[in-house]
KEMAR-934323 format. One record per residue (C-alpha): residue number from 1; residue in one letter; x, y, z. Coordinates in steps of 0.001 Angstrom, whole numbers. Example, Ala and Ser with C-alpha at 12.3 -4.5 7.8 and 13.67 -1.06 7.14 Angstrom:
# residues 2
@num=1 residu=a x=12300 y=-4500 z=7800 $
@num=2 residu=s x=13670 y=-1060 z=7140 $
***
This chain:
# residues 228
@num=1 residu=x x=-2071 y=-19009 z=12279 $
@num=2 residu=x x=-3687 y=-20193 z=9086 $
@num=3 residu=x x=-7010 y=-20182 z=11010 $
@num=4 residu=x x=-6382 y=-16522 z=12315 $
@num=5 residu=x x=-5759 y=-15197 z=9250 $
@num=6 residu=x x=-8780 y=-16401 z=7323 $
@num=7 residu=x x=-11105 y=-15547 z=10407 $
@num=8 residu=x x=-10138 y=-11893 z=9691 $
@num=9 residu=x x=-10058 y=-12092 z=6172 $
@num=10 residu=x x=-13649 y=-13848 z=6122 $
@num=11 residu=x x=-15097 y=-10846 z=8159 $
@num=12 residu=x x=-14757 y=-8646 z=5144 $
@num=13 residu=x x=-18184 y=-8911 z=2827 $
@num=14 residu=x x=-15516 y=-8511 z=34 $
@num=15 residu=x x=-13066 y=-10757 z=565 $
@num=16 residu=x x=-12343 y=-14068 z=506 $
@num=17 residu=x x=-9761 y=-16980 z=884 $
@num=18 residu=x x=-9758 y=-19191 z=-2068 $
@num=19 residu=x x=-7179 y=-21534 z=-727 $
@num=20 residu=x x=-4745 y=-22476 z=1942 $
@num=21 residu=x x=-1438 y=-23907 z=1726 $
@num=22 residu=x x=-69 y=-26298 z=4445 $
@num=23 residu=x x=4241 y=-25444 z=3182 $
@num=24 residu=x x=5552 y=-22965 z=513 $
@num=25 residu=x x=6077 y=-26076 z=-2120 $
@num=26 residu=x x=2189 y=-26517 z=-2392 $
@num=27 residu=x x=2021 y=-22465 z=-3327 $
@num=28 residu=x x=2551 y=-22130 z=-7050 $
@num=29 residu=x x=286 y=-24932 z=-7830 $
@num=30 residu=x x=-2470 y=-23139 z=-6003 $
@num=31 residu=x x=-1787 y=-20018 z=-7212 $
@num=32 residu=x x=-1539 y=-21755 z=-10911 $
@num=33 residu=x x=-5227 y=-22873 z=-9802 $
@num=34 residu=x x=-7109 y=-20212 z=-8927 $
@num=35 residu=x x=-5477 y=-17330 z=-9838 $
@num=36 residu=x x=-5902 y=-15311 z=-6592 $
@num=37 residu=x x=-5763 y=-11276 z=-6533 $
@num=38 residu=x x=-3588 y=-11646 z=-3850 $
@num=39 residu=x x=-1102 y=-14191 z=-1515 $
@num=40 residu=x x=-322 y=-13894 z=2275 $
@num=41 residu=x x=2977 y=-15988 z=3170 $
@num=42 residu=x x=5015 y=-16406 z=6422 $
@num=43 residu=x x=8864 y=-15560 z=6248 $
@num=44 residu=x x=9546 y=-19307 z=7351 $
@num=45 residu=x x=7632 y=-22448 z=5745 $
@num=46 residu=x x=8905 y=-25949 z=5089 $
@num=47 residu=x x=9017 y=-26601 z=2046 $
@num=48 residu=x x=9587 y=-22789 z=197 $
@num=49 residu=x x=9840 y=-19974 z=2395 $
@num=50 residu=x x=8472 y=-16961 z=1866 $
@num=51 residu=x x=11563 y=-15259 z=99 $
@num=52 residu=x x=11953 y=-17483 z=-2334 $
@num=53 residu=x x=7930 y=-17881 z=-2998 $
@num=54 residu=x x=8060 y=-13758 z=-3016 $
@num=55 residu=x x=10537 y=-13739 z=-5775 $
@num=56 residu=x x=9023 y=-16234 z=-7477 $
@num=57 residu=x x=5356 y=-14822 z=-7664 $
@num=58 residu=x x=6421 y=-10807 z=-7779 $
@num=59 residu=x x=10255 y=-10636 z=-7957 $
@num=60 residu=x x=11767 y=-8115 z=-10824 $
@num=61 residu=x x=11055 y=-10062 z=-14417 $
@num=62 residu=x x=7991 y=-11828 z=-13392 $
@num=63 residu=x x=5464 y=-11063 z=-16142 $
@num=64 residu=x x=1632 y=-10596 z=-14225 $
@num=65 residu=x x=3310 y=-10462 z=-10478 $
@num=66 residu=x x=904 y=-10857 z=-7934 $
@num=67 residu=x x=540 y=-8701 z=-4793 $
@num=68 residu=x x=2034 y=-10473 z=-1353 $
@num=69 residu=x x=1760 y=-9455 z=1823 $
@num=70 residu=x x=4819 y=-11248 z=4169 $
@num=71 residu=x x=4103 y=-12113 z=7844 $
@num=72 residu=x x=6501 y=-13079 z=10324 $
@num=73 residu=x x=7359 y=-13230 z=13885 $
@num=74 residu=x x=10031 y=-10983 z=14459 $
@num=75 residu=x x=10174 y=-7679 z=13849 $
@num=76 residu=x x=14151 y=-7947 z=12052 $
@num=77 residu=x x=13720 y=-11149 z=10453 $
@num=78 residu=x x=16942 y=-10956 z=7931 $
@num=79 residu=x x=14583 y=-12533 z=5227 $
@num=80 residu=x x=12318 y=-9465 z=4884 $
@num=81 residu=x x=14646 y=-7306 z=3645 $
@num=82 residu=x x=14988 y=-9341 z=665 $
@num=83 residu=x x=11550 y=-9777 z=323 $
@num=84 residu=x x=10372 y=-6274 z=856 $
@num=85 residu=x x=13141 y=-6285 z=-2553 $
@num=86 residu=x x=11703 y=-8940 z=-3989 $
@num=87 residu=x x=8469 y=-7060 z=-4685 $
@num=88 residu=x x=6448 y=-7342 z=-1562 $
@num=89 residu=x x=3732 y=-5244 z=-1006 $
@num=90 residu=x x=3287 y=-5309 z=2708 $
@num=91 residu=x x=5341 y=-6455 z=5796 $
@num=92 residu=x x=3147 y=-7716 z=8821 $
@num=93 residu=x x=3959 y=-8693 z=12629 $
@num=94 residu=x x=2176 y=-12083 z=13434 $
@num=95 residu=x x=828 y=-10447 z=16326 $
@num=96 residu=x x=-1131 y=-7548 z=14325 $
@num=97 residu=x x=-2999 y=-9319 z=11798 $
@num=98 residu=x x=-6184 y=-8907 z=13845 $
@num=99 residu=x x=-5785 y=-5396 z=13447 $
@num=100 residu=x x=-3493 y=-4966 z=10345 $
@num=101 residu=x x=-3920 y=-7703 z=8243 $
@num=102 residu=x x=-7182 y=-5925 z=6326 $
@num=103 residu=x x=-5862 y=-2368 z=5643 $
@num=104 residu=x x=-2438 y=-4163 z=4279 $
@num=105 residu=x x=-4610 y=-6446 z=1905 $
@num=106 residu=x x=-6281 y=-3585 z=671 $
@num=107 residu=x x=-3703 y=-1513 z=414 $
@num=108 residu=x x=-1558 y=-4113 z=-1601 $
@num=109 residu=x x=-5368 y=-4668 z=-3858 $
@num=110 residu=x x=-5227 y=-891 z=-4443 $
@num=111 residu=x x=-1683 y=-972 z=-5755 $
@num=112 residu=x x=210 y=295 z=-2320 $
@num=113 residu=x x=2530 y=-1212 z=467 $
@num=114 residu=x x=2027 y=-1539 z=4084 $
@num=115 residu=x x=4588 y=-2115 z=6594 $
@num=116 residu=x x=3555 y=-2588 z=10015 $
@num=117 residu=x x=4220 y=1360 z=11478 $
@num=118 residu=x x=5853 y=-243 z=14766 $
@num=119 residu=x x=8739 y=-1631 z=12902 $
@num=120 residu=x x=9246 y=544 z=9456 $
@num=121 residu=x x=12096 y=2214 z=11082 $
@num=122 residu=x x=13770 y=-561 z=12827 $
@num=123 residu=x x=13573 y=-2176 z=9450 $
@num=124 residu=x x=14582 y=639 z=7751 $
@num=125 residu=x x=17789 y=1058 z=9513 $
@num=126 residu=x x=18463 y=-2343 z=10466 $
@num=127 residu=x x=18568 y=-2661 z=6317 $
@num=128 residu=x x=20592 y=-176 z=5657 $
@num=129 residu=x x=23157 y=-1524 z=8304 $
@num=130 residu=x x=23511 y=-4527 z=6569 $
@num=131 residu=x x=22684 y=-3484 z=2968 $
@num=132 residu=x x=25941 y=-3744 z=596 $
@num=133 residu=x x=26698 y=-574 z=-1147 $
@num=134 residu=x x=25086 y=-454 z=-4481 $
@num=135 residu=x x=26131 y=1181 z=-7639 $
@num=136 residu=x x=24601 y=4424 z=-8317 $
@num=137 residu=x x=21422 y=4136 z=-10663 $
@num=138 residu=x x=20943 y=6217 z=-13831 $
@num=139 residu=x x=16956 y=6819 z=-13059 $
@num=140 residu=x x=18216 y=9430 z=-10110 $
@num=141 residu=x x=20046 y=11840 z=-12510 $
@num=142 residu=x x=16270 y=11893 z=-14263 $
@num=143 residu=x x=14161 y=12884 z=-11434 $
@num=144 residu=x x=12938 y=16067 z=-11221 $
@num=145 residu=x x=13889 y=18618 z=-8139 $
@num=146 residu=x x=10064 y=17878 z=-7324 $
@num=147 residu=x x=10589 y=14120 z=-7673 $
@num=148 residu=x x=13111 y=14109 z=-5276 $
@num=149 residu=x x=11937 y=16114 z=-2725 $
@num=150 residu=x x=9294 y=13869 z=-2674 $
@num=151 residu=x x=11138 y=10709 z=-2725 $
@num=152 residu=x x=13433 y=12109 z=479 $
@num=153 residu=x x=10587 y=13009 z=2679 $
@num=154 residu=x x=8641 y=9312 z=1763 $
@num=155 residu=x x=12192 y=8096 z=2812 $
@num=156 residu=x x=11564 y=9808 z=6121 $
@num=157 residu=x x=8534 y=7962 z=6752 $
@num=158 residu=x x=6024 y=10583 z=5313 $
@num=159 residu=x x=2574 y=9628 z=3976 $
@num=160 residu=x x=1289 y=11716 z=1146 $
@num=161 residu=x x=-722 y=13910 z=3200 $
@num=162 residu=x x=2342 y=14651 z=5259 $
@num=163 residu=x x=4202 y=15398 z=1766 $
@num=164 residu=x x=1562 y=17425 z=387 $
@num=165 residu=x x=1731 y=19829 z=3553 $
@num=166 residu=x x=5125 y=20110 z=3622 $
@num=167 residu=x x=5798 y=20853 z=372 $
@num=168 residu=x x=2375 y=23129 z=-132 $
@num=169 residu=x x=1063 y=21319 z=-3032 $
@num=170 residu=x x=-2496 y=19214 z=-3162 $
@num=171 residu=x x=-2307 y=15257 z=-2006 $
@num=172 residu=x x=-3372 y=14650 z=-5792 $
@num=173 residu=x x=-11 y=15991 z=-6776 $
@num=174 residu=x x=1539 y=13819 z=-4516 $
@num=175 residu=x x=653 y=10643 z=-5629 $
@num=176 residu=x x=999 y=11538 z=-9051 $
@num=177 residu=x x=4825 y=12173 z=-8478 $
@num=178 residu=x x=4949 y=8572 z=-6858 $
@num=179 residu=x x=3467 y=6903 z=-9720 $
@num=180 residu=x x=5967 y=8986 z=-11916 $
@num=181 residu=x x=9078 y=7639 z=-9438 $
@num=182 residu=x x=7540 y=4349 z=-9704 $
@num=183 residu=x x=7791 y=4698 z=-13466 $
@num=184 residu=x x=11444 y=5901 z=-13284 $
@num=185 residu=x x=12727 y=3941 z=-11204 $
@num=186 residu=x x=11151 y=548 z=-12398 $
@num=187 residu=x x=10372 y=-10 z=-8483 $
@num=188 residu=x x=6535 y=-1297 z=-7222 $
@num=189 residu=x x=5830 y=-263 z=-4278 $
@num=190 residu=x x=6131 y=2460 z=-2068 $
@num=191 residu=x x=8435 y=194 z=428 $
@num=192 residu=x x=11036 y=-446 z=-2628 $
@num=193 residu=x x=11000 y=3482 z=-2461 $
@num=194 residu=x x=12468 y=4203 z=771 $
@num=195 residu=x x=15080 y=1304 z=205 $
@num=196 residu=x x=15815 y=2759 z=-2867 $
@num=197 residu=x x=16587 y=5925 z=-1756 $
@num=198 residu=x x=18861 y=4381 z=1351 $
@num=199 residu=x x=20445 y=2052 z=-1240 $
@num=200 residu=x x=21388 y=4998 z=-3690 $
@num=201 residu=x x=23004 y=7393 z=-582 $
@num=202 residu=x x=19821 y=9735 z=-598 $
@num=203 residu=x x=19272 y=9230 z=3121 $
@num=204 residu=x x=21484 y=8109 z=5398 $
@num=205 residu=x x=20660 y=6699 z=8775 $
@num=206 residu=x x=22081 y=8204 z=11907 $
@num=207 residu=x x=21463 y=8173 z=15772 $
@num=208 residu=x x=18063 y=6839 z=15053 $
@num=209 residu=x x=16682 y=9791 z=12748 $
@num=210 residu=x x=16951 y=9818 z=8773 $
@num=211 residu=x x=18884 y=12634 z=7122 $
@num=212 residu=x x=18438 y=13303 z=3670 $
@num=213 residu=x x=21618 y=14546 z=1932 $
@num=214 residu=x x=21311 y=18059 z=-165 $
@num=215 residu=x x=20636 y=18084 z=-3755 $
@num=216 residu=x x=22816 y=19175 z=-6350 $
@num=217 residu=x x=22160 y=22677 z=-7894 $
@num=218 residu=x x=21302 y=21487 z=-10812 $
@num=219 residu=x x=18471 y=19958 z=-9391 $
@num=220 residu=x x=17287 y=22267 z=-6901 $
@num=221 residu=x x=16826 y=25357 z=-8725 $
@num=222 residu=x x=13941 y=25903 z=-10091 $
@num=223 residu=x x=11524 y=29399 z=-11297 $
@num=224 residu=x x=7879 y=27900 z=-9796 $
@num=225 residu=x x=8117 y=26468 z=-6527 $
@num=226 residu=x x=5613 y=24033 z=-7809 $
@num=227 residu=x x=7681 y=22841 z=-11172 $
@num=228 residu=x x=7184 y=18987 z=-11123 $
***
């Protein structure tokens, strides 16, 4: 697998593998090393999986986290959740990486996430199944009516050109309001998002479709359809 993955990754002019590690434990010394732009791991390695490793190199308090893209076998593997959490930037099936593997490394380089479209909303719900309930957060009260229309239809598995057509506004508009829920939130990827708003009771999962629950007037109303 380690040989599959740098085969594609070494077909790119523009990138390349500075190092490979034979278990999770040899991981942070390599990274320590040569201080790579980004880190591929597998869910499951002796050693230090790819949770822990996750949390360690781009969990919530690390200082300069670095982007990492988690692979793994299965399609519900309990572990990603946490991961995806943990500050993961991208969420890949074993058996894409030939095809996958390069847009999700430079989607996590350019700042984004990446979850492998075939299982986003397996993951999605099979998360929210299982996901404790957690206390309301203070950053929703301060989103704008904007702000959360955007963050529902993400949550339905929108990309920004999908938002920006819904909502009539321009694609440039969209991805200014994520960067501003980013901001708000304190969340780093566009993953963390969609949990977030599942987590908080934004969208609720049901008979395999997301529904987004209504906003409160005080949020809705506003004079310029546009008002951000």
């Amino acid at each position: 697998m380690r040989h599959a993955v740098r085969s594609v990754i070494d077909r790119e002019d523009d990138l390349t593998v500075v190092a490979e590690a034979p278990d999770g434990s040899a991981v942070p010394a390599l990274v320590r090393l040569h201080q790579p732009d980004l880190a591929v791991l597998d869910v499951r390695m002796p050693g230090l999986d790819g949770l822990t490793l996750t949390r360690r190199l781009a969990g919530p308090g690390v200082a300069d986290p670095l982007p990492v893209i988690v692979m793994t076998t299965y399609d519900l593997d309990e572990y990603v959740f946490a991961a995806l959490q943990n500050g993961a930037a991208g969420f890949l099936l074993k058996e894409t990486i030939a095809d996958a593997l390069v847009p999700a490394v430079r989607a996590a380089l350019a700042g984004h996430a990446l979850v492998s479209p075939a299982v986003t909303r397996r993951l999605i719900d099979e998360y929210t199944s299982v996901a404790p309930p957690v206390r309301p957060d203070d950053a929703v009260e301060a989103l704008s009516a904007r702000e959360r229309e955007v963050l529902l239809l993400i949550a339905r598995g929108l990309t920004n050109a999908e938002v920006a057509a819904t909502l009539v506004i321009e694609e440039s508009t969209v991805k200014s309001h994520v960067t501003s829920l980013l901001d708000k939130t304190g969340l780093r990827s566009r993953v963390q998002l969609v949990i977030y708003a599942y987590e908080q009771g934004l969208v609720r999962v049901g008979r395999g479709r997301a529904h987004t629950t209504a906003l409160s007037p005080t949020n809705t109303t506003a004079s310029n359809p546009d008002q951000t």
